[in-house]
Structures are given as C-alpha cells and as structure tokens.
C-alpha positions in Angstrom: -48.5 49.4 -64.8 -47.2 46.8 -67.4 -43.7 48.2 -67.5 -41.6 46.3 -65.3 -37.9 47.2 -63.9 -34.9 45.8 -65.3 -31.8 46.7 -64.4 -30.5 46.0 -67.8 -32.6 48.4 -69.6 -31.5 50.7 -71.6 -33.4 53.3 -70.5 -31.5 53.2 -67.2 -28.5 53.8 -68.2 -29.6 56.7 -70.6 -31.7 58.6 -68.1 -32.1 57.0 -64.7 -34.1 59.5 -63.1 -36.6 59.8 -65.9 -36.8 55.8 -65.5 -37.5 56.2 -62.0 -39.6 58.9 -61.9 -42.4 56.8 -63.8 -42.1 53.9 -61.8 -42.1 56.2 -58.5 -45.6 57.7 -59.5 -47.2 54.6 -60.9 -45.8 51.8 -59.1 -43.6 52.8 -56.3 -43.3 49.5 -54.4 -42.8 47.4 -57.3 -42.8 43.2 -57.9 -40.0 42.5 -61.0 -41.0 39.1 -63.1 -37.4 38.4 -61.7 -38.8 37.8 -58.3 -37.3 40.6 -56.6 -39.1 44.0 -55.3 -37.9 47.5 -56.0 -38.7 50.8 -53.9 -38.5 54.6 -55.4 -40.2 56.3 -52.9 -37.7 57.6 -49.8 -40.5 57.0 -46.8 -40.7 53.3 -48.7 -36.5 53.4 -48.8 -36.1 54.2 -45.0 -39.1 52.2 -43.6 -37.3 48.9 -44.9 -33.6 49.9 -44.2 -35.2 50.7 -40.8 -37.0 47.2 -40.8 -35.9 44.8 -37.9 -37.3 42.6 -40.7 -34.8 43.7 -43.2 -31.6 41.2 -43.1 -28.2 41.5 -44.6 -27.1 37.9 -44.4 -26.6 37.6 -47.8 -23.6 34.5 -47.3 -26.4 32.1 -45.8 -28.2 32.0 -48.5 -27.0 29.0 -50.6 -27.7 30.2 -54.1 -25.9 33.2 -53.5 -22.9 31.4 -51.7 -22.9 28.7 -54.8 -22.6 32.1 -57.2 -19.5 33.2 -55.4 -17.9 29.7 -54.7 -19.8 27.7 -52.4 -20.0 28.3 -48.6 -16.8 27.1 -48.1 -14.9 29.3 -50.7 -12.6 32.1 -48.9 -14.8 34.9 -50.8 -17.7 33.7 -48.6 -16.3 32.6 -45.4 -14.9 36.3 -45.3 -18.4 37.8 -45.9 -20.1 35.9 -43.7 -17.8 38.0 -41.3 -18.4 41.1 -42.9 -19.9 43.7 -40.3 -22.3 44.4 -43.6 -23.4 41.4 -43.6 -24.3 40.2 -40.3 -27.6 41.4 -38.4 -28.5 41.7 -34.3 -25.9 40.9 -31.8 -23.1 39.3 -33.9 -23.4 43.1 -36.4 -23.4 45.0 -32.8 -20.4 43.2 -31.6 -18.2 43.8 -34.7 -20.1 47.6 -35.1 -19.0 48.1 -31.5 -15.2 47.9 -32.2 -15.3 49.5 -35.5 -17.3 52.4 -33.9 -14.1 53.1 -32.3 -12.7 54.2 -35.7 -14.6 57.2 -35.8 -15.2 58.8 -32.8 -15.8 62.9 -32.6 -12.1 63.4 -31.9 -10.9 61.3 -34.4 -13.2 63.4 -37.3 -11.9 66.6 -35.5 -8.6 65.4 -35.9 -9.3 64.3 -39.7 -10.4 68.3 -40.5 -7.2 69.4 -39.9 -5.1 66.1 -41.4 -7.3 66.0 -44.7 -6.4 69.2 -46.0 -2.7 68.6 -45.4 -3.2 65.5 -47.3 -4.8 67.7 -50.1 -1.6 69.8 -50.1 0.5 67.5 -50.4 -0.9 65.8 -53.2 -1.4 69.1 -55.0 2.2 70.1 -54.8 4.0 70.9 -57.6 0.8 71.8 -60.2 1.2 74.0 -61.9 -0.9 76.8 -62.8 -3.8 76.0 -65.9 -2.4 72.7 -65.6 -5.0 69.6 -66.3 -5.6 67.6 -63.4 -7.7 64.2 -63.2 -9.4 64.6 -60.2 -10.2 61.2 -59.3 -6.1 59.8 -59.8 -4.8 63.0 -58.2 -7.5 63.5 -55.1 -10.6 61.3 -55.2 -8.9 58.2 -54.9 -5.7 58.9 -53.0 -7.1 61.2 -50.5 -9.4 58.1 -48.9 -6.8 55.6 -49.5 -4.2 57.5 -47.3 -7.4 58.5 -44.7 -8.5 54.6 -44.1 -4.7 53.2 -44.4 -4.1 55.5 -41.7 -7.4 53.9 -39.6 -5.7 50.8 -40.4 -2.5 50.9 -39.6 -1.2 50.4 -43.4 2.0 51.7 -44.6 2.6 53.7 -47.8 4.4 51.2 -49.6 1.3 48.3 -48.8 -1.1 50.3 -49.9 -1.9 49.6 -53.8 -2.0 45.9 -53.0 -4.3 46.3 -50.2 -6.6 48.8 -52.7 -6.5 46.1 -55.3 -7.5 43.1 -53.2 -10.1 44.7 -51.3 -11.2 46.4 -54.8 -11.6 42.4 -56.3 -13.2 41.6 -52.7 -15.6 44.0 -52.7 -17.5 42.6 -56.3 -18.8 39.9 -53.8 -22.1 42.4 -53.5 -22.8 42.5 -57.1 -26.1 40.7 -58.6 -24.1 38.2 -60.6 -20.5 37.8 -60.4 -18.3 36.8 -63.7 -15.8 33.4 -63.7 -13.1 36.6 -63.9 -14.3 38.1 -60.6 -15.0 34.7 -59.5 -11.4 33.7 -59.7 -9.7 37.2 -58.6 -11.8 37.6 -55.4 -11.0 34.0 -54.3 -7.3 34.6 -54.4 -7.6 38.2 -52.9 -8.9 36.8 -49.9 -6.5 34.8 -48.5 -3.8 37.6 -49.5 -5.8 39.7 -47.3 -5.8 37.4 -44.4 -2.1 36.9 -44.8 -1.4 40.3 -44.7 -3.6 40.6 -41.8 -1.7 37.6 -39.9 1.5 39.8 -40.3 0.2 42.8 -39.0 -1.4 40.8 -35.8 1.9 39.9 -35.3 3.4 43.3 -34.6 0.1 44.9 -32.5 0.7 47.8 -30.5 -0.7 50.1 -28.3 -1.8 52.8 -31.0 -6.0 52.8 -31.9 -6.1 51.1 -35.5 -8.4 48.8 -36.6 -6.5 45.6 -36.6 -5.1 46.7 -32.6 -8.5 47.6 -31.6 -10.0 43.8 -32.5 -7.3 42.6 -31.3 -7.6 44.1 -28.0 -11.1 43.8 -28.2 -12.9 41.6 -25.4 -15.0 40.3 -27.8 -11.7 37.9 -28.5 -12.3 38.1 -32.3 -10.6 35.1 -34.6 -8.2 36.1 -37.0 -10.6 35.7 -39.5 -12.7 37.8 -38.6 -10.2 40.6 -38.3 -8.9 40.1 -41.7 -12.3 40.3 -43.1 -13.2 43.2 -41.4 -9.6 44.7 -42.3 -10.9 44.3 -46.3 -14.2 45.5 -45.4 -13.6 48.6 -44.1 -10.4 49.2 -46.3 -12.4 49.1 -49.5 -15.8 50.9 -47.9 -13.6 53.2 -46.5 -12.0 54.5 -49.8 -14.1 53.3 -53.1 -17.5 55.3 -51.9 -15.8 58.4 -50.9 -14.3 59.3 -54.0 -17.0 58.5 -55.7 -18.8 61.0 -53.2 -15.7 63.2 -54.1 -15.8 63.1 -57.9 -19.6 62.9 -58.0 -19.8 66.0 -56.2 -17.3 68.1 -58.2 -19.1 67.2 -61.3 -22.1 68.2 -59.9 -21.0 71.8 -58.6 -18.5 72.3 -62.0 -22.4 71.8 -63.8 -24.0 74.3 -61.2 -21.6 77.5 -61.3 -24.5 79.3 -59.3 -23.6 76.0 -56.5 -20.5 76.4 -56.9 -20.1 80.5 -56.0 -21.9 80.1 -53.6 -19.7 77.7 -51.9 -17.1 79.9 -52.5 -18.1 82.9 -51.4 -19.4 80.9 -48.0 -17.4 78.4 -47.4 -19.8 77.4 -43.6 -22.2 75.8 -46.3 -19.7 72.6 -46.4 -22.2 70.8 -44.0 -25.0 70.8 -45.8 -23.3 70.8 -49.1 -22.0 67.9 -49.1 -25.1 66.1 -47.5 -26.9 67.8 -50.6 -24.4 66.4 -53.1 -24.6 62.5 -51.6 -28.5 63.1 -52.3 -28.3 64.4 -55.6 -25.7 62.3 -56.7 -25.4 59.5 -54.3 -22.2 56.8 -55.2 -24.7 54.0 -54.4 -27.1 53.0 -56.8 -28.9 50.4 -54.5 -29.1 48.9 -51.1 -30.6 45.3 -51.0 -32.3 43.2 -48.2 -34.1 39.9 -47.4 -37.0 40.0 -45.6 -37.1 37.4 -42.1 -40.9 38.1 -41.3 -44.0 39.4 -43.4 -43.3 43.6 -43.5 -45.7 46.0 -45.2 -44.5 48.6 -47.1 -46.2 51.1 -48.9 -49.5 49.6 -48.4 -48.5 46.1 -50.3 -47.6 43.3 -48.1 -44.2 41.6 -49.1 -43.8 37.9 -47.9 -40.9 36.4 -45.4 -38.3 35.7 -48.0 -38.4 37.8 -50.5 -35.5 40.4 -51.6 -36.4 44.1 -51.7 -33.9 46.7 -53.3 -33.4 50.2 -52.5 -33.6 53.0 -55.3 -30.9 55.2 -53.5 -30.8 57.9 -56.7 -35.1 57.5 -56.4 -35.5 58.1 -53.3 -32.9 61.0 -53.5 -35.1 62.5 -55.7 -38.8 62.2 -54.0 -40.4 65.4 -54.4 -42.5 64.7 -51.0 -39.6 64.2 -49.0 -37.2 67.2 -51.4 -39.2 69.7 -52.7 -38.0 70.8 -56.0 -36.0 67.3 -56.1 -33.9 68.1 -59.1 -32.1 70.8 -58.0 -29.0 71.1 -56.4 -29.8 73.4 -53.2 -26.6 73.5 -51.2 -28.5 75.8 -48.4 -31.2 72.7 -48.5 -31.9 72.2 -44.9 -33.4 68.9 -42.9 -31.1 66.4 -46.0 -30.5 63.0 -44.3 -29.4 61.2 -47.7 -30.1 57.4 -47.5 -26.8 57.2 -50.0 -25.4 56.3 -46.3 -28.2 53.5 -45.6 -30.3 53.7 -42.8 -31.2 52.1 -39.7 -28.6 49.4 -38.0 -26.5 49.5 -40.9 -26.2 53.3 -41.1 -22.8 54.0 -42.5 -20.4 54.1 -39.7 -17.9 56.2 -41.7 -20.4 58.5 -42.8 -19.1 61.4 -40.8 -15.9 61.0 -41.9 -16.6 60.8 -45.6 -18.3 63.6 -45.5 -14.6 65.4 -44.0 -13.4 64.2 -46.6 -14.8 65.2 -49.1 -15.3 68.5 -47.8 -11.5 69.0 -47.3 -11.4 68.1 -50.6 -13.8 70.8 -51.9 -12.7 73.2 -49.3 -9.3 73.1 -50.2 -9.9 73.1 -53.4 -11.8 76.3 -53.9 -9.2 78.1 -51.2 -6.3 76.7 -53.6 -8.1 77.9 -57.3 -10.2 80.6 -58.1 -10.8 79.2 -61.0 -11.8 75.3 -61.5 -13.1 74.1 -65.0 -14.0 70.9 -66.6 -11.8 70.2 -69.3 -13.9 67.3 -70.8 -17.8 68.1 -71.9 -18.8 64.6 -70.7 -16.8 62.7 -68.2 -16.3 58.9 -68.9 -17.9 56.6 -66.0 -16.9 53.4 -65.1 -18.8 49.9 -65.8 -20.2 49.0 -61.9 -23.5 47.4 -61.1 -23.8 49.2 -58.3 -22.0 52.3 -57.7 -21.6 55.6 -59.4 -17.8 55.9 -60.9 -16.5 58.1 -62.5 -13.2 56.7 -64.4 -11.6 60.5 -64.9 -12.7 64.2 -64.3 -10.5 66.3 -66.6 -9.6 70.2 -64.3 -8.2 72.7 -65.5 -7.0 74.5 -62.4 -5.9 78.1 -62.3 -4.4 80.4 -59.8 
C-alpha cells in the first residue's frame, strides 16, 4: 500500500471510518514515514494494550519532556506521577488506592445519586424549551460525580475543571507555546489547592483522604497529581461518552424506541455507544522489548498507536460493524483501554451516562435535535462535541 496515515489528512477529518477502513483491509499494522506505527484491527488493538511490552512512560522520554518543558517543568514532574503514566509496581501502587474510588457499592450508590443529579439540573425547563446538552448535562453531571470522589466543593469546582482541562493537553502529539504556558501554571495551582485540602483530611473515603491514609505513604506530589488526573479523566471523557451517545441514538430513532420502550437494555447500550462512538480517538504506547503484532515484528523502541474508532468498527470482531445494535451482546469497547491500564472509572462512566439517558427518556417523550449538524470541538485526541441543540417536550 503506498498510502500512508497522517493524522493531518484531510480525509480523516471528512470521513474517518472510510479512512480507516482502507487501511484496516490493506495494511492493518501499519509503519507511518513519521516513524510511528498505527493499528486498525481490534485483535491487533487489544494484543498491544494487553502487551507487558507496551509502556506508558511517556515523561521519561526526553524529547517528549523537552516538548512540554523539560523534565523539570511542573507539567512533567506531575505526569511522571500520573497513574496513566507509570507501568508495573509503581502503576499498581497508585491503581491500588484509586481502585478504592470505585468499588461495587460506591457505583450502586452512584445509580441512585446520578439521577438526582439529573433532576436537579433539569429543574425549571420548560416544556419545547432548547436545551444544550453538553452545558446543561454532559459536562456538569461528571463534574459534580468526580468532585464528589474528590472531596471538592461546589464553589472550587470551575477552577479545578479549568486547570485540570489545561493539564490534561500534556497527552497531545505536539503541544502549542499557548498550552505550553497555561499547563505549566495550572500545575502548581493544582498542587496548592491540593496542599489545602491535605490540610483538613478526614475520616470520609475521597481521593485525597484515601492517599493520604494510604500505607503506601504517598508525597504530596503525588497526590496532587493524581487529584488532576482523575479530576479531568473523571469528567472530560464522560461527557463526551454522554453527548456522543445522544447524538448517536437522536440519528437512530429505531435505537432510540427501543431504549424507550426497554429501558433493561442500558447495559449494553451504553457499552454499544462507547464502541460506535468512542470519545477516544487513540491510545499510544512504547514498546520496552521486540513484540509481534499482526504478523510484523515491531522493534524495542518504537511507538505504536491505537485506532480506538477502527477497531470499534472491525467487522471480525462486530459483525455488521456500522450499525448501532443496542441488544449487541459479547461488546467489550477498547474506548476504555485494555489490559493494566483498563479504565478504572469505566463502570462508573458508564452509570453515568446511563442515568443520563435513563432519565432522560423517563423525563421527555419526546427528544429532538434542534441543529442538522452539531458543531465539534478542535481536540487531537478526543471526540467533543462543543453543543447539542434539544428540543425537549413533555
């Protein structure tokens, strides 16, 4: 195949799965000119996400630290801290604490506290009224869901969402001398804020009390890293999941009566909506040994990406890929990563969302887009929308 990806092409942003189809049937484990490797096909996606080969220690790499500041800049000092980006025993000793976030009776608890959040938020719309789903729901819904985790008050919030929002660029392929700057001073407003809150722990199961209690005897640092971390995971790919998968059942009214009319297909519906419309684009690693994937050997070294929409839509792992099956049975979406780095919030992002949806449909019998084509937002890597337009009627 003399095509070769680019994620600047055109053709990707017009229509990606077209553009991934052909390089999943020609040339599915795929060597750019840029030096990096790409993979379309899901058994290729989860064999390397699976990979005890695969690392995520993307801070000790010194070109990529020099791109966000040097090693020493507070941007990559908090990474290197990140549970996302450390591997074996230092990610299962921060995974271990944060696992406490979300046990089962913590999610069971969330079913019945996201739907009150829903309420609340919806109060006072009127009927036919527009509604942008992502300012009103998406966003908020997750916001007030991780503060809670936390142990951030109301009034903190919006600074916390912006800072950890500027953090969070710190994954992208290149990072502007705008993002650059803003990062670098959200960081240590993050670990100030942290240091405040370390100062009044209690007995309650938060994050910041349960690394703090933790006999792991975590630095400060490393709490206040995690504390961005998880604030900005724990809200910015949920409502993408949320506003991703409204558009996608608004576009589907056959999906979306059937929902409806049986409301026990949450489960699955929402594991089915991640896959079809996941609110990652990618998932990147660096290979520590030789691995062979997909019958091409990839050297020690080397960084291979993930094709999360691809692999999504691999017609021998999904049969009939492209449509949207809400009763689809046996879904494990890799829009929640695989392997050690499984998504430890996957659970509850998928409550969520569901409450969202759930409540949604209960509140409205009728929901309609009132936009033909939703704006999205500029991100390298995920999938934003930057409004959906409802008209909601009861």
């Amino acid at each position: 195949m003399s095509e070769h990806f680019d994620f600047g092409d055109p053709r990707l942003l017009a229509d990606r799965f077209a553009y991934y189809r052909r390089f999943r049937e020609t040339d599915p484990v795929h060597k750019t000119p840029h030096g990096y490797w790409m993979l379309f096909r899901y058994e290729d996606a989860e064999s390397l996400l699976k990979s005890p080969a695969a690392s995520s220690d993307f801070p000790a790499n010194p070109d990529w630290a020099r791109a966000r500041g040097g090693p020493t800049s507070p941007v990559v000092r908090a990474a290197s801290k990140w549970l996302l980006m450390r591997d074996g025993p230092s990610h299962k000793r921060v995974r271990r604490v944060v696992g406490k976030l979300f046990t089962p009776k913590v999610i069971e608890r969330m079913r019945t506290r996201v739907p009150e959040i829903v309420d609340r938020l919806l109060a006072g719309v009127d009927d036919a009224r527009e509604v942008d789903l992502m300012s009103a729901l998406a966003f908020p819904v997750p916001i007030a869901v991780v503060s809670e985790l936390i142990g951030v008050p109301e009034p903190d919030r919006e600074a916390l969402r912006v800072w950890s929002e500027s953090m969070g660029h710190v994954i992208d392929r290149t990072v502007t001398p705008r993002r650059l700057i803003a990062m670098n001073k959200a960081e240590p407003r993050i670990r100030a804020y942290t240091a405040g809150m370390l100062k009044n722990v209690g007995p309650e199961d938060n994050l910041v009390s349960l690394m703090a209690r933790s006999d792991a005897a975590f630095t400060e640092e490393e709490i206040a890293a995690n504390v961005g971390l998880v604030y900005n995971a724990g809200h910015e790919t949920t409502a993408n999941l949320i506003g991703n998968g409204m558009l996608a059942l608004l576009r589907d009214p056959g999906a979306l009566k059937a929902l409806r009319e049986d409301p026990s297909l949450m489960n699955t519906a929402v594991e089915e909506l991640s896959r079809f419309d996941p609110s990652a684009r990618f998932a990147c690693r660096v290979l520590t040994d030789d691995v062979e994937i997909g019958g091409k050997e990839i050297p020690a070294g080397e960084a291979v990406f993930v094709a999360f929409d691809a692999a999504g839509r691999d017609p021998e792992r999904y049969p009939d890929p492209d449509r949207l099956d809400l009763s689809r049975t046996g879904v494990r979406s890799l829009a929640f990563s695989a392997g050690p780095h499984h998504c430890i919030g996957k659970m509850l992002a998928q409550v969520e969302a569901g409450g969202v949806f759930g409540t949604l449909l209960a509140r409205y019998p009728k929901i309609e887009l009132a936009v033909d084509e939703p704006r999205h937002r500029e991100h390298f890597n995920l999938r934003m929308l930057e409004e959906l337009p409802l008209r909601l009627t009861r």
